[in-house]
C-alpha positions as CSV (number, residue, x, y, z in Angstrom):
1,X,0.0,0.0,0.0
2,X,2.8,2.2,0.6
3,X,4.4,1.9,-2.3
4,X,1.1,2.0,-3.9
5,X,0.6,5.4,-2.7
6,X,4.0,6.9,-3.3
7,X,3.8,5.7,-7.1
8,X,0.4,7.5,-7.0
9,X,1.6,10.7,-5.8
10,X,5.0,10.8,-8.0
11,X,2.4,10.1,-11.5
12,X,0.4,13.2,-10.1
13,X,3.8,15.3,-9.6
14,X,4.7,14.5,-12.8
15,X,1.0,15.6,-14.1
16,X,1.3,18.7,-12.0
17,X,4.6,19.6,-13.2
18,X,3.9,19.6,-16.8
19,X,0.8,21.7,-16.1
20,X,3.0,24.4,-14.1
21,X,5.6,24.6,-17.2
22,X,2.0,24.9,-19.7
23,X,1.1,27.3,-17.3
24,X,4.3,29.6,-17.8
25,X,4.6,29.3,-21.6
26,X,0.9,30.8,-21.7
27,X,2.2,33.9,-19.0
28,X,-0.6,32.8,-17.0
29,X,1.6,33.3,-13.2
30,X,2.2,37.6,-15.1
31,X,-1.9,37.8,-15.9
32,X,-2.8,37.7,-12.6
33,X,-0.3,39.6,-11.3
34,X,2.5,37.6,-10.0
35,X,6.2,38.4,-10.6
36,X,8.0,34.9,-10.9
37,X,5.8,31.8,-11.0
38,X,7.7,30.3,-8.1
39,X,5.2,33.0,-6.4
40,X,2.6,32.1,-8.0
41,X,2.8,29.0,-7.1
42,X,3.9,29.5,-3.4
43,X,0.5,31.9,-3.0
44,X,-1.9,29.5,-4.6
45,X,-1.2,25.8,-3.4
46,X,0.4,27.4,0.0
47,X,3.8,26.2,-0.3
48,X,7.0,26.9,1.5
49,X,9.5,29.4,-0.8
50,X,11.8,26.3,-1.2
51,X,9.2,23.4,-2.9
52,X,7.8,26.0,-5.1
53,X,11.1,27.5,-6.6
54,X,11.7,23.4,-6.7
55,X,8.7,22.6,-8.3
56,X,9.4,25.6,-11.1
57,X,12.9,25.0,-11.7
58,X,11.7,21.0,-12.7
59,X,8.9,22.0,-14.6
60,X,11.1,24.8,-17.0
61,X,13.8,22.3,-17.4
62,X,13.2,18.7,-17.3
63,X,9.4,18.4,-18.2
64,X,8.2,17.7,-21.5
65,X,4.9,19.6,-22.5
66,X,2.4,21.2,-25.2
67,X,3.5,24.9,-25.9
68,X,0.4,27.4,-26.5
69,X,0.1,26.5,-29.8
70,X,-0.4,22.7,-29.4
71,X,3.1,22.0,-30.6
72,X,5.5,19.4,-28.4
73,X,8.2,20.8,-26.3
74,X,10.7,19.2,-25.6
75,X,12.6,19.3,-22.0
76,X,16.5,20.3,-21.6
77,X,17.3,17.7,-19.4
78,X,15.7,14.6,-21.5
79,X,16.7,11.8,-19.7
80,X,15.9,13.5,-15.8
81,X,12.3,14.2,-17.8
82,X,11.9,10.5,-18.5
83,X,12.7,9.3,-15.2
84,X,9.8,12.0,-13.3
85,X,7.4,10.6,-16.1
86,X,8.4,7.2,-15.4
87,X,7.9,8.0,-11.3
88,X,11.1,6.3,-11.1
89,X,12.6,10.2,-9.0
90,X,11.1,12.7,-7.2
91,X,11.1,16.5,-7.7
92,X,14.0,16.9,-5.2
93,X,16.1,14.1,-7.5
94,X,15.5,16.3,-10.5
95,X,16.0,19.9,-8.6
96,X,19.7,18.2,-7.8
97,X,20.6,17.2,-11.2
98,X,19.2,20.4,-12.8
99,X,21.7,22.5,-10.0
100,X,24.7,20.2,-10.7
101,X,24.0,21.0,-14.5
102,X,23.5,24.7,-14.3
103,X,26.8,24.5,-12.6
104,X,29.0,23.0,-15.3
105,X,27.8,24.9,-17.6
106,X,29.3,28.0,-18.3
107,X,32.4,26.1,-19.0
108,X,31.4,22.4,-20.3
109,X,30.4,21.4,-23.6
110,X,27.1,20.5,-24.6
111,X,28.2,16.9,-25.0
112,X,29.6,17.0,-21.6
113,X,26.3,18.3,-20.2
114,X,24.4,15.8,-22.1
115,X,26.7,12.7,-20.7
116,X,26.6,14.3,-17.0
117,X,22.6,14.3,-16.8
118,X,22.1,11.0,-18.8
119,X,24.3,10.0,-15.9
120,X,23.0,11.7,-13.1
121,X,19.4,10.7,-14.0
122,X,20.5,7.0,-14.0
123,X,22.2,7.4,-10.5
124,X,19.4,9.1,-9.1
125,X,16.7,5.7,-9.5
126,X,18.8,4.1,-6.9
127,X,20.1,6.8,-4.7
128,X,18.8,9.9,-2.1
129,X,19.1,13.3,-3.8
130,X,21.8,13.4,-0.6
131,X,23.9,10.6,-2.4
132,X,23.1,12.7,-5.6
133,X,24.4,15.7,-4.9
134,X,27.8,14.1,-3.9
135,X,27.6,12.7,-7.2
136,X,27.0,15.8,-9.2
137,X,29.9,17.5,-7.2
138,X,32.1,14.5,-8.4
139,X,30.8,14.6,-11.6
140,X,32.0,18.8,-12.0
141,X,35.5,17.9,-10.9
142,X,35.9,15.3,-13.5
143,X,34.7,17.8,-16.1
144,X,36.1,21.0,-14.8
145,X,39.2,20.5,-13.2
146,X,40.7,23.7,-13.5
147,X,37.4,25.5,-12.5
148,X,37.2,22.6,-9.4
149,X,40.8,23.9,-8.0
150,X,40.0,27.7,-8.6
151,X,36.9,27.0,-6.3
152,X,39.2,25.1,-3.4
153,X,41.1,28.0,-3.7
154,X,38.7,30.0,-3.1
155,X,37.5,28.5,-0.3
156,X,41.2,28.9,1.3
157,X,41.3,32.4,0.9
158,X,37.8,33.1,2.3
159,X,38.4,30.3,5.3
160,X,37.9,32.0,8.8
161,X,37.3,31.4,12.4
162,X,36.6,33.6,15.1
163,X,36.2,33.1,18.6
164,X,34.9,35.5,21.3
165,X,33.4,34.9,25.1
166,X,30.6,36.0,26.6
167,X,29.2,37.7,29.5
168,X,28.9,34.3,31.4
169,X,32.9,33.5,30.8
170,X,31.4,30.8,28.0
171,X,33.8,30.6,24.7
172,X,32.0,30.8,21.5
173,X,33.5,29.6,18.5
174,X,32.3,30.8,15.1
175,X,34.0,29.4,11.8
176,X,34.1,28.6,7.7
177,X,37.2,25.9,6.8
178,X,38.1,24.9,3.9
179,X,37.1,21.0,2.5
180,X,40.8,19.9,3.6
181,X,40.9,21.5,6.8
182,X,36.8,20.3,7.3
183,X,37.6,17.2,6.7
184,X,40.7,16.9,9.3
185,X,38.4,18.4,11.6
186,X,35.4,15.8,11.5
187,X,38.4,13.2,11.2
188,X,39.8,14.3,14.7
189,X,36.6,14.9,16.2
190,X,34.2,12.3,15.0
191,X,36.1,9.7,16.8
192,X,36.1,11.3,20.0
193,X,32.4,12.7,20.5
194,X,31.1,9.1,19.6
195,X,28.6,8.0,21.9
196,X,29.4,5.9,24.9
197,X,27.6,3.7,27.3
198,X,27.4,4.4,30.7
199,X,28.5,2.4,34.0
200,X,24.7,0.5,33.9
201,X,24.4,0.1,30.0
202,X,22.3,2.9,29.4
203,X,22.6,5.2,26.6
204,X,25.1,8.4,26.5
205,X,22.6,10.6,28.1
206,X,24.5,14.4,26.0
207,X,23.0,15.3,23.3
208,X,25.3,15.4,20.1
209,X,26.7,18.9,20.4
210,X,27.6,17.9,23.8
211,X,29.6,15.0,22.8
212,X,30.9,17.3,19.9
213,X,32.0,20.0,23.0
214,X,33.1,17.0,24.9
215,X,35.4,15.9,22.0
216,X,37.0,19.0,21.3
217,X,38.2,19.4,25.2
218,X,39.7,16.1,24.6
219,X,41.6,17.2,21.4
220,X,42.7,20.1,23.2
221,X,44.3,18.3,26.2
222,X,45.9,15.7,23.3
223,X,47.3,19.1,21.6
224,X,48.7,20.4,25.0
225,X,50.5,17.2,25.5
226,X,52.0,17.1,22.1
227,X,55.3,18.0,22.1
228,X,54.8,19.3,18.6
229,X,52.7,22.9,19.2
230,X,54.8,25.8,18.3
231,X,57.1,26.9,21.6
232,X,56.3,30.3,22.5
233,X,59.5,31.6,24.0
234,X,60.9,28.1,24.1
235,X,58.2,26.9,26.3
236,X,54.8,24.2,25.3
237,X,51.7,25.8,25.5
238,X,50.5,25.8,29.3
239,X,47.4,26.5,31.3
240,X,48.5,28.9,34.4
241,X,46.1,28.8,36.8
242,X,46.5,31.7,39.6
243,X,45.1,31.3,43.1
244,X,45.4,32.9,46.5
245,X,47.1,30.7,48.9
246,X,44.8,31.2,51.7
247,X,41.9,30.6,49.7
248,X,43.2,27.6,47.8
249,X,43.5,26.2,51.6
250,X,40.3,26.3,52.8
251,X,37.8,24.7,51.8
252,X,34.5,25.2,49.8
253,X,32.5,25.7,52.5
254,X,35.4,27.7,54.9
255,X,33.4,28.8,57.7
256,X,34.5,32.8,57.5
257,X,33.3,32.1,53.8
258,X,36.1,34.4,52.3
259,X,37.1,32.0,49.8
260,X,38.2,33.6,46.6
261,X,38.2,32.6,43.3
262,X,41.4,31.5,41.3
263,X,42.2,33.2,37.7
264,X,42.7,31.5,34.0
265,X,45.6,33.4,33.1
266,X,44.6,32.9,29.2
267,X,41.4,34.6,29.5
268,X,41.7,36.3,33.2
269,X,38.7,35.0,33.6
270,X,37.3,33.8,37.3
271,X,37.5,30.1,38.5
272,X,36.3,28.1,41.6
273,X,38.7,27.0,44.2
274,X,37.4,23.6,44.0
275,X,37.9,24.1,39.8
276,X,41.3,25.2,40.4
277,X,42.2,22.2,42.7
278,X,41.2,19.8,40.0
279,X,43.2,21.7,37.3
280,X,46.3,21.1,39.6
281,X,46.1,17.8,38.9
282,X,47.3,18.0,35.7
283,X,50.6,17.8,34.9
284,X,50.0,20.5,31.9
285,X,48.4,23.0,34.5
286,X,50.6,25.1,35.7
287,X,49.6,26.6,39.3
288,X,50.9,30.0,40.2
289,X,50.2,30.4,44.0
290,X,50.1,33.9,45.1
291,X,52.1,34.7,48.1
292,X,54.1,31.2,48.1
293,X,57.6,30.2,47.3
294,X,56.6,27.7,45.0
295,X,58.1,28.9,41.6
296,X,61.8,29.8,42.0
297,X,61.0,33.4,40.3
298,X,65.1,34.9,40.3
299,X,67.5,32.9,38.6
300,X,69.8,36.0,38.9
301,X,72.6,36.2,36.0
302,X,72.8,32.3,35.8
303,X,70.2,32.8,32.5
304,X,69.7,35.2,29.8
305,X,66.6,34.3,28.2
306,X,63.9,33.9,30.9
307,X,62.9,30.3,31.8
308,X,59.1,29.0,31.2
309,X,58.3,29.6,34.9
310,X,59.8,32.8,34.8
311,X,58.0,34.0,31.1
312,X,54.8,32.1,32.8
313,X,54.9,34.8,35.9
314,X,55.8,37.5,33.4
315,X,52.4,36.9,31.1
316,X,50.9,36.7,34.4
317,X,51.8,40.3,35.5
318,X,51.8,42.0,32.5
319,X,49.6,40.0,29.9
320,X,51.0,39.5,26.3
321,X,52.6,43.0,26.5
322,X,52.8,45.6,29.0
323,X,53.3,48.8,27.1
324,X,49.8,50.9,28.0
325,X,47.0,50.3,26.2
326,X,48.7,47.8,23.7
327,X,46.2,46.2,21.5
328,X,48.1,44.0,19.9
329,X,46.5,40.2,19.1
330,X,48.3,37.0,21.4
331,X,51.6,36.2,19.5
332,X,55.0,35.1,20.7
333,X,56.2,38.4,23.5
334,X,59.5,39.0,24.3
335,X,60.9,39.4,27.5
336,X,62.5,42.8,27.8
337,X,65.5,43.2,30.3
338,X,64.6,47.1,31.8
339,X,68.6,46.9,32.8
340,X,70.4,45.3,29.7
341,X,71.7,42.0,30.1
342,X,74.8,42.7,28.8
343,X,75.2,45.5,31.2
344,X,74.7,43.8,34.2
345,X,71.1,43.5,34.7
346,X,69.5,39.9,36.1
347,X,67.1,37.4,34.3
348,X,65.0,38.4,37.2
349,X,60.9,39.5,37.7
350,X,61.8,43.0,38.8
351,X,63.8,42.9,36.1
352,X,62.0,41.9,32.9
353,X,58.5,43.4,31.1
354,X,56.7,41.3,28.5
355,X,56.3,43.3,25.3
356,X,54.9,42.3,21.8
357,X,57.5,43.1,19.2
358,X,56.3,46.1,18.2
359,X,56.7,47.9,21.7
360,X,59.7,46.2,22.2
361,X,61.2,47.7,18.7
362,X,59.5,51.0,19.8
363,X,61.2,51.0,23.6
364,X,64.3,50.7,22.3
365,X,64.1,52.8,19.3
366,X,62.7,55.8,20.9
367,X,64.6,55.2,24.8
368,X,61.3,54.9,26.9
369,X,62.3,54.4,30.6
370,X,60.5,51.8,32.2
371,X,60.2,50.8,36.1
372,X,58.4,48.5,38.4
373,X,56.7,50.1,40.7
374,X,54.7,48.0,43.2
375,X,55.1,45.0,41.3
376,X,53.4,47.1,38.4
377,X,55.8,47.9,35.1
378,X,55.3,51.7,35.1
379,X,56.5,53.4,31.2
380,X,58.1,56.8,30.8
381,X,58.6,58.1,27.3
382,X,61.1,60.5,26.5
383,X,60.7,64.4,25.3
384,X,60.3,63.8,21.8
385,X,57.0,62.1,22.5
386,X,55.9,64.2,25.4
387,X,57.4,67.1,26.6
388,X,56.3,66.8,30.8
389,X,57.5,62.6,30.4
390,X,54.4,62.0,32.0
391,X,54.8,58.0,33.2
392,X,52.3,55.8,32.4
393,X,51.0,52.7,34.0
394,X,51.5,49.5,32.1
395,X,50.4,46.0,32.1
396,X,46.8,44.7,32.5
397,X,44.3,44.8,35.7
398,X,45.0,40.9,36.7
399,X,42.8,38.6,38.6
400,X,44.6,38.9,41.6
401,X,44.0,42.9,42.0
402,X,40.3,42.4,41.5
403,X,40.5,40.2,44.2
404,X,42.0,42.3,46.7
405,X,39.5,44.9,44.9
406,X,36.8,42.7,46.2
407,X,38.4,42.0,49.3
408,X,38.8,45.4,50.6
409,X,35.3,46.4,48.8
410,X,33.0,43.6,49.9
411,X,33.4,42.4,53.9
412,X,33.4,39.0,54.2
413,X,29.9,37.6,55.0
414,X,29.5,36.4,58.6
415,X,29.6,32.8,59.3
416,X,26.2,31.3,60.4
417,X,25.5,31.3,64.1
418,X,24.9,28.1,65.6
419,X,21.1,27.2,66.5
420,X,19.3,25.3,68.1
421,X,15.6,23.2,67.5
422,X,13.7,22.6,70.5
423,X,12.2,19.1,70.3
């Protein structure tokens, strides 16, 4: 009965569609008033935009019909007009072939054409207009394979991927890749996000773009681990994690309740102390406690370039580079000895500021004077670029000063005084 039906309903599409391309010879759709006849046809059978423009594009091309004057037409696509007559494809087979053709043909011959669509048409009795259209795009790189690598390299030069986070600290991720770099990417991440039972049997209760979330934390920590990821200033990329040592001591529910949060370096964003204490774990996480003498932070003159815990306290302080208001994107910053190296001055904290390579070209170039005050870089420029060398604070507002901000600005809450329930 089913099949029954669906025969029924493909001989009536067929029916219909030569009536709509009858319809359109005879200007019917422009005497009452319509503009294209895909509207015409969307306003009187109530269709969505998409089936109508369908339903026109099959009738115009691969129908064949009586023109005006009672004479045969004949339809473009002769073999995909056969197979809707036949019932043996549906209007979305024939909407598929009639696209994959339209494409080739600005630069394909007509007897190219003809061959694609006589074999389009045959491939489409046995296969979804999905597997169809994978066809057709096969089918234009065998016929235009110059015109198939100008539109790969299109695609390269119009690849993108932005990434931004919003006001609840989540990271969203926005991007175009090319097919190559697509297909590593569903290569590397298929794999991963595929579901998986749980402990009793049950199905993976996340939905798919969890798993697909799920699966790109995974291929992150794989990256981090790699010992292949560019070096930036000779050390692997590493998570820095900052907390205050009292509050990674207490616990979460520390009865003065003054438990502050630790900092993501990376985006100097907030995190839990119980967040922070699991990241520790890691031996990719690198904790920076504040107040401690865990990190060894001067080395003195025994180094000249500044050691990965030493460059991992630098980006802490001063960000990617210090010089005020620096805009500059995350690259690879140098660390700038204030006293010269070669003059006697240490591989030391108090004696090094991060700088992008632009500021650090410009410091030197133009002889700005720069000093650490507080534990702050502090930048002076010379008279040539202002007269009253006004100095100007550097570096970036960090996590830990917004906790002291918070500290000093928001008391503590009191802890909860003990009751008691009669019985």
């Amino acid at each position: 009965m089913i099949r029954e039906t669906e025969a029924a309903m493909r001989a009536a599409m067929a029916t219909q569609l030569r009536a709509i391309a009858e319809a359109e010879d005879r200007g019917l759709p422009a005497a009452q008033g319509a503009r294209r006849t895909e509207t015409w046809l969307q306003s009187m059978l109530n269709l969505a935009g998409g089936e109508a423009k369908t339903r026109t594009l099959v009738a115009r091309n691969a129908t064949e019909h009586t023109s005006p004057h009672g004479t045969p037409v004949s339809a473009e696509l002769p073999a995909t007009a056969e197979a809707i007559a036949s019932g043996a494809i549906t209007a979305q087979h024939a909407r598929v072939i009639i696209d994959g053709v339209q494409r080739m043909a600005p630069v394909n011959t007509t007897a190219e054409l003809e061959q694609a669509e006589t074999l389009l048409a045959g491939y489409a009795r046995d296969h979804s207009p999905h597997q169809l259209a994978r066809l057709a795009e096969r089918v234009r790189y065998y016929f235009d394979q110059d015109g198939a690598f100008r539109a790969e390299e299109t695609q390269h030069r119009i690849r993108e991927l932005h990434y931004g986070t919003t006001a609840d600290g989540m990271t969203v991720i926005n991007a175009r890749l090319d097919r190559e770099t697509g297909a590593k990417f569903r290569a590397v991440l298929q794999p991963l996000a595929a579901p998986r039972p749980t402990e009793d049997g049950e199905r993976d209760p996340r939905t798919p773009g969890q798993r697909n979330a799920d699966a790109l934390d995974a291929l992150l920590d794989i990256a981090i681990v790699s010992d292949r990821l560019p070096r930036s200033g000779g050390q692997r990329p590493q998570i820095a994690v900052t907390i205050d040592f009292d509050s990674l001591t207490r616990t979460l529910g520390s009865p003065d309740g003054s438990v502050l949060p630790g900092t993501l370096t990376a985006t100097d964003q907030p995190i839990s102390v119980e967040n922070v204490r699991r990241l520790a774990c890691d031996a990719e996480v690198l904790p920076v406690v504040l107040g401690g003498d865990d990190l060894p932070l001067n080395v003195g003159r025994a180094e000249r370039t500044a050691p990965p815990h030493l460059r991992a306290a630098l980006l802490l302080r001063d960000g990617t580079c210090a010089f005020p208001a620096c805009d500059r994107p995350p690259g690879t910053p140098d660390a700038h000895h204030i006293e010269s190296w070669i003059d006697g001055g240490g591989t030391d904290l108090d004696n090094l500021v991060m700088l992008c390579g632009h500021h650090h070209r410009l410091i030197h170039s133009q002889r700005w004077t720069i000093t650490i005050d507080n534990g702050r870089p502090t930048f002076t420029p010379p008279s040539t670029v202002d007269s009253s060398r006004r100095p100007r604070p550097g570096a970036r507002p960090t996590g830990a000063e917004q906790n002291n901000l918070l500290r000093r600005a928001i008391p503590a809450p009191r802890p909860p005084e003990d009751t008691q329930t009669c019985a």
